[in-house]
C-alpha atoms as one frame of an Amber mdcrd trajectory, in Angstrom:
protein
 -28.045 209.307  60.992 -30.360 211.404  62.587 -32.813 210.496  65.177 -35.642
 212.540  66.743 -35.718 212.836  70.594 -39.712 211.266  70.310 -38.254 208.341
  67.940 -35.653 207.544  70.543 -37.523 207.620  73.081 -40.353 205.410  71.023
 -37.101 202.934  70.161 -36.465 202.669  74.103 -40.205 201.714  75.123 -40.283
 199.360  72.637 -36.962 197.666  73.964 -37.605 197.501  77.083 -41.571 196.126
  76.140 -39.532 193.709  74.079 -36.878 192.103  77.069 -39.724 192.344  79.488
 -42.032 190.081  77.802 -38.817 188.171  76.971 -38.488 187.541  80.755 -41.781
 186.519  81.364 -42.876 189.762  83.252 -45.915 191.567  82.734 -46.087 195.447
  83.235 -47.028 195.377  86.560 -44.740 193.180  87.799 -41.789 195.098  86.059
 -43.671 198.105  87.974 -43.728 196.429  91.264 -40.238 195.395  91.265 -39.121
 199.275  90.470 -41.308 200.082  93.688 -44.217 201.593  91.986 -47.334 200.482
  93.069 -49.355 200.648  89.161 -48.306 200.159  85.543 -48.584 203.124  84.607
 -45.146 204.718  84.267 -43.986 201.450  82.545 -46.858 201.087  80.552 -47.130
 204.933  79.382 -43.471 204.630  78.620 -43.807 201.981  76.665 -45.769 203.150
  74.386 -44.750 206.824  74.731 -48.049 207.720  75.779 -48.475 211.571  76.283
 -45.013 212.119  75.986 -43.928 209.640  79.402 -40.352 208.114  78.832 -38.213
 205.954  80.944 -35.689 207.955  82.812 -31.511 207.191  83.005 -32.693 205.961
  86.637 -35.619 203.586  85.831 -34.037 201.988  82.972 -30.835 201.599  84.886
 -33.138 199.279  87.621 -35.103 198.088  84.520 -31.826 196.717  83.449 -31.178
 194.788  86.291 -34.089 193.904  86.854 -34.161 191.887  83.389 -30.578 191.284
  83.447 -29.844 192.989  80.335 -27.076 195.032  79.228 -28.656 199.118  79.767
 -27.349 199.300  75.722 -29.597 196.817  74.578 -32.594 199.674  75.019 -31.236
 201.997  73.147 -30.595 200.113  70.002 -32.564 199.807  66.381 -34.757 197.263
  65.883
């Protein structure tokens, strides 16, 4: 199966959107916990806006944040 590098990164926003509102947390409160001081990195990434994705390093504090397993954002729907 091949997957492009825009589709993965699509897949990962979505993930993450998904175990976020799962938690209860809105975008900027995800954002404030990963010591940014707007939504916009987490909300861009999201939703892949302009090409903005989640980095190995913000999804790694994203993970603990939500206390999820890292894996679970990079799975199919």
């Amino acid at each position: 199966m091949h997957i492009t590098t825009e589709a993965f990164h699509k897949r990962i926003g979505k993930n993450v959107a998904n175990h976020r509102k799962a938690k209860g947390l809105s975008q900027l409160e995800l954002s404030l916990e990963m010591g940014y001081k707007s939504i916009s990195v987490v909300s861009g990434a999201e939703v892949h806006y302009n090409n903005i994705h989640f980095n190995i390093e913000q999804l790694l504090k994203i993970s603990q944040i939500l206390e999820v397993d890292i894996c679970e954002f990079f799975k199919p729907s």
